[in-house]
N, C-alpha and C positions, 0 to 999 in steps of 0.2 A: 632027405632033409631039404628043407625050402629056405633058399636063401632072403633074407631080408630087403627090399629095393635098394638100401642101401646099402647094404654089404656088397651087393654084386655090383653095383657100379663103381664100387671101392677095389674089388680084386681088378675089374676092365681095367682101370685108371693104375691100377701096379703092371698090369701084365704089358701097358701100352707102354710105360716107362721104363719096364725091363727090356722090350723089344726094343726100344729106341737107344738106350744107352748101350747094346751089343752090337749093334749096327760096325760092320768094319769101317775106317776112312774112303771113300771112292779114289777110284785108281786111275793115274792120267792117261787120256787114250792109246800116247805113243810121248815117248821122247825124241829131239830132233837127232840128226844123223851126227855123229863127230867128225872132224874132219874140216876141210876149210869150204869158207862157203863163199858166191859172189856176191855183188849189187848187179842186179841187172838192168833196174830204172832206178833213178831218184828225181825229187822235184823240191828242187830250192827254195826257200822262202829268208831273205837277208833281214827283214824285219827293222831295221834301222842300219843296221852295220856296215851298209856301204859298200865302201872300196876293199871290204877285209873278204870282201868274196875274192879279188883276186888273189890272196895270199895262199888258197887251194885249202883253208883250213877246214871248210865242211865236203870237200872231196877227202882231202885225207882222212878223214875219220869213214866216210860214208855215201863217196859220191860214188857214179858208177864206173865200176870196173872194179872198187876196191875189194879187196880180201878180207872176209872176218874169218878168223880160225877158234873152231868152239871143239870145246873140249867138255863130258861131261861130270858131273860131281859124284861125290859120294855118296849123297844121297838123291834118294829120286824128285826129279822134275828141277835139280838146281845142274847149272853149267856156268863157263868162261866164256866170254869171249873175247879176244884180243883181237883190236881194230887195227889197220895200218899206220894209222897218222899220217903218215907223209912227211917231206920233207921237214924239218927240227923237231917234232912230234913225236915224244916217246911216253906214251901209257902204259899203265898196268892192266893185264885183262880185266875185263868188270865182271863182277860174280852178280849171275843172274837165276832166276827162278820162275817157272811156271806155276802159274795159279790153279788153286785147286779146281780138277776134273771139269779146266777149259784150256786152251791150246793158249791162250795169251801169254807173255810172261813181263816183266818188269827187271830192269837192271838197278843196282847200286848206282846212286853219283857219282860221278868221278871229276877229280882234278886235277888240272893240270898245271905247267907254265912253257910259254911257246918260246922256242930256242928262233929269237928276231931274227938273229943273224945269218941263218940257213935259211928262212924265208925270205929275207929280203933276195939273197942272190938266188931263190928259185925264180925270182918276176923277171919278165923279158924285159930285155935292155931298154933303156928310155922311160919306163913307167915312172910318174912322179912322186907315187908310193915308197919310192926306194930311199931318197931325199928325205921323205918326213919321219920314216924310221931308222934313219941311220943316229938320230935322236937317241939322250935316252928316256926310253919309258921300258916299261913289262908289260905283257897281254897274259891274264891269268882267265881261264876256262871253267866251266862247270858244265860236266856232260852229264844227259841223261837220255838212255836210251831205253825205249818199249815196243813191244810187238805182237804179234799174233803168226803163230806155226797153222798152215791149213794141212799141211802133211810132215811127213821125215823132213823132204827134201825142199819145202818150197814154204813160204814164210814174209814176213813184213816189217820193217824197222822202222821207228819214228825218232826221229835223234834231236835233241833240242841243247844248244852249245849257247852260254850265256858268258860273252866277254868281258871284261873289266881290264880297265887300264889303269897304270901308276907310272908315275914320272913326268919329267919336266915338259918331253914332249908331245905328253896325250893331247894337248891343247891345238896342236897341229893338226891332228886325225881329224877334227872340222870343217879342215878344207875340203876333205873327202865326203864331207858326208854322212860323219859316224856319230855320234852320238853313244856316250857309256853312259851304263852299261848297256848293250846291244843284243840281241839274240839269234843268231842264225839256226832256222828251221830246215831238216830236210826230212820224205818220207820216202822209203823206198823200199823195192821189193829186191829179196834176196834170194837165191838158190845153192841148196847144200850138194856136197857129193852125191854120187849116182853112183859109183861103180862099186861091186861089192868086194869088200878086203876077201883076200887069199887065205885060205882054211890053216 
């Protein structure tokens, strides 16, 4: 039997929508390694904020040397990662996720509030920062962290921390230079474990 021109382009246009709609999800090439990972470079950008680079607040999150510890999720392509902070700096891991069937991934916002009083006595003796925060104000944060894995072990953070201040003596942080709200930029590459866990 001869189908009609338009019957058979009618069953094409089912069979191409059947094939399309069974199609599985694609699968992400690899997940990163668990386990803790380094910074091995980063490159600052204070973008207004001044003097608040000395207070070590985008090293502690993300400068180098620091410690990220990633843990992975339940389900695939999401993971933790718990930053160090640094001195008065205490986060929650951000629950992050790789994007479908490419190695990039995107963390949650996180926020925070910065414990002054363990930063101030981190700055080396004499800094004049120490004077205008002994004030009071709060430094409240909004972290947002994204990147790109080229392997298990080896991978790239881009960390953008947006500060705001409150209290009597935010008006001070001008002499420094700061300007709120302010945003400290850093990008940096990081590297996971190597060694393989014991059977």
């Amino acid at each position: 039997m001869r189908l009609l021109p338009f019957a058979a382009a009618a069953l094409t246009l089912a069979a191409a929508c059947s094939s399309s709609t069974s199609e599985p999800e694609p699968e992400l090439p690899f997940s990163p390694a668990e386990g803790t990972w380094t910074v091995t470079s980063a490159d600052t950008t204070l973008e207004g904020c001044g003097g608040l680079g000395d207070l070590g607040i985008v090293d502690g999150f993300i400068g180098e040397g620091t410690t990220l510890a990633l843990m992975l999720g339940e389900t695939d392509g999401t993971f933790t990662l718990a930053l160090d902070g640094g001195a008065g700096i205490e986060l929650d891991p951000l629950m992050c996720s790789q994007l479908a069937n490419r190695m990039d991934y995107v963390c949650d916002e996180a926020n925070v509030t910065l414990d002054l009083g363990a930063l101030v006595d981190a700055l080396p003796e004499g800094n004049p920062l120490a004077d205008l925060l002994s004030g009071a104000l709060r430094l409240d944060i909004a972290l947002e962290v994204d990147g790109t894995f080229t392997s298990e072990t080896m991978g790239s953070a881009t960390t953008a921390i947006t500060v705001t201040c409150s209290g009597a003596a935010c008006a001070l942080l001008s002499v420094a230079g700061i300007d709120f709200p302010c945003t400290l930029m850093a990008d940096a590459l990081i590297e996971g474990p190597t060694d393989t866990p014991a059977p």
